[in-house]
C-alpha positions in Angstrom: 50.0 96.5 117.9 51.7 95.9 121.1 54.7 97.4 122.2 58.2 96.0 122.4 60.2 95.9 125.6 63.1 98.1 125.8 66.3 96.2 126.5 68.6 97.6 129.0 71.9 97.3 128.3 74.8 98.0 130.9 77.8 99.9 129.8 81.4 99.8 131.8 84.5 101.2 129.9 87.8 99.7 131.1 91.3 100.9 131.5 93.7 97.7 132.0 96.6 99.8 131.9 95.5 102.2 134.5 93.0 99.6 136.5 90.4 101.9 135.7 86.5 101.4 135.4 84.4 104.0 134.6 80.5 104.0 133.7 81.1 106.7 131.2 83.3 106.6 128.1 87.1 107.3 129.0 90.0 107.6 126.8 92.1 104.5 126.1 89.3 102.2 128.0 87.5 99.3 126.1 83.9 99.4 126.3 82.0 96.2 127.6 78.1 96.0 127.5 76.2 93.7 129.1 72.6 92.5 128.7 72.1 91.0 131.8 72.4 92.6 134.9 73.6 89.3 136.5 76.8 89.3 134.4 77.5 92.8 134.4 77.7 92.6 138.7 79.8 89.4 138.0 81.8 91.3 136.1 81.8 94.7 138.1 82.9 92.0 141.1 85.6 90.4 139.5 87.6 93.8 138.8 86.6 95.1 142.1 88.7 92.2 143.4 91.5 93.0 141.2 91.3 96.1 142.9 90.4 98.1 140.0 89.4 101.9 140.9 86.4 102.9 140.2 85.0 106.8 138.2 
């Protein structure tokens, strides 16, 4: 039987109120997951130039 692929899935947690990203899970934040890695650096680029901060 062959063997399935693992899917990787990217995980950011966001704090809007704070302009916080993190890439572990933080208080008040809203997890995101991504299952493409394109999407997840579109993402990760869009709040960098928002000037989010970064944990």
């Amino acid at each position: 039987m062959p063997r399935r692929k693992k899917q990787t899935i990217w995980r950011i947690w966001v704090d809007t109120q704070q302009q916080i990203i993190s890439f572990h899970e933080i208080p008040n934040a809203r997890l995101l997951e991504f299952f493409n890695y394109e999407l997840f650096q579109s993402c990760i680029d869009r709040y960098t130039a928002q000037r989010y901060r970064y944990q």
